[in-house]
C-alpha atoms as one frame of an Amber mdcrd trajectory, in Angstrom:
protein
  90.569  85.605 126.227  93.661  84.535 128.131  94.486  81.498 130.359  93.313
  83.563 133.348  89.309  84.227 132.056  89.555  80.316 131.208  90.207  79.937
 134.817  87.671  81.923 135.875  85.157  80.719 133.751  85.485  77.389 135.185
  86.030  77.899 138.407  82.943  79.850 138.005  81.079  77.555 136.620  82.043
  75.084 139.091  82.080  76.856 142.314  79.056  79.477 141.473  79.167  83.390
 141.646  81.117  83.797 144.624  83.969  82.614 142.425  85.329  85.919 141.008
  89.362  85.634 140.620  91.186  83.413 138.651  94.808  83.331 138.671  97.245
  81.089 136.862 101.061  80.496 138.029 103.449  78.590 135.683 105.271  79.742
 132.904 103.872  83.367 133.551 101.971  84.408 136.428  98.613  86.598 135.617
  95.487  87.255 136.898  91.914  88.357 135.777  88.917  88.953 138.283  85.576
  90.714 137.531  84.388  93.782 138.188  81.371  96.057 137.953  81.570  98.163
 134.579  80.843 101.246 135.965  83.627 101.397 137.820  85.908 100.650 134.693
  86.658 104.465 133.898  89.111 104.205 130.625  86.525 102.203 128.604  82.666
 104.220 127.759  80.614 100.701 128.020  77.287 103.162 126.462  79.515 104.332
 123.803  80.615 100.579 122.771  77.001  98.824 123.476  78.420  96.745 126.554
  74.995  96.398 128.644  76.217  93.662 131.386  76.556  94.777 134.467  80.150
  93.083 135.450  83.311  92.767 132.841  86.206  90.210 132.738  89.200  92.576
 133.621  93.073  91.009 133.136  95.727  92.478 134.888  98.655  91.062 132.922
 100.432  91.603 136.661 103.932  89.952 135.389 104.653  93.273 133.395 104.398
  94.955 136.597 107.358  97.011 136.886 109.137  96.248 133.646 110.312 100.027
 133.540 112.323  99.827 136.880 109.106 100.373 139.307 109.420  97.341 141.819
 113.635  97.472 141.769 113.622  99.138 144.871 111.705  96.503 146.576 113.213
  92.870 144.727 115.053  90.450 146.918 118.545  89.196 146.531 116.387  85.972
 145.086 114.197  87.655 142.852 117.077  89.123 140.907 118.903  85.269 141.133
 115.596  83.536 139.778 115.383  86.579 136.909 118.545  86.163 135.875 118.211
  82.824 135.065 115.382  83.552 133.692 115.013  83.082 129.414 112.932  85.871
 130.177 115.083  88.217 132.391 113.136  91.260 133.028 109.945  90.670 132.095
 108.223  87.441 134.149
């Protein structure tokens, strides 16, 4: 469990079931959101015994493009902010 599924969990809890992202943006920037299992096709939910219907899926996003994907579409200010970054290349 991450930051983001703590999110969610208590947005859900406080909002009710249409509540179904949660997204955190501070030091990192992630999300997490649910979705149906069956639909999750690289993990065999029979083959582990996961019987709920829904799963908790995180998309660590801020590692998007950390092998040179999104260079062809970062702004003259996305390249200032990451290279002032203590994290340059990765958040």
């Amino acid at each position: 469990m991450n930051d983001t599924v703590g999110q969610l969990a208590a947005a859900s809890h406080k909002y009710g079931p249409e509540c179904t992202i949660g997204v955190v943006i501070g030091y990192g920037c992630n999300s997490s959101y649910l979705e149906k299992t069956s639909r999750i096709t690289k993990f065999d939910a029979k083959a582990r015994g996961y019987d709920h219907e829904n799963m908790i899926v995180v998309t660590e996003w801020e590692e998007f493009g950390k092998h040179g994907e999104l260079d062809d579409i970062l702004t003259q200010f996305d390249r200032e902010v990451d290279a002032a970054s203590v994290h340059k290349g990765k958040q």
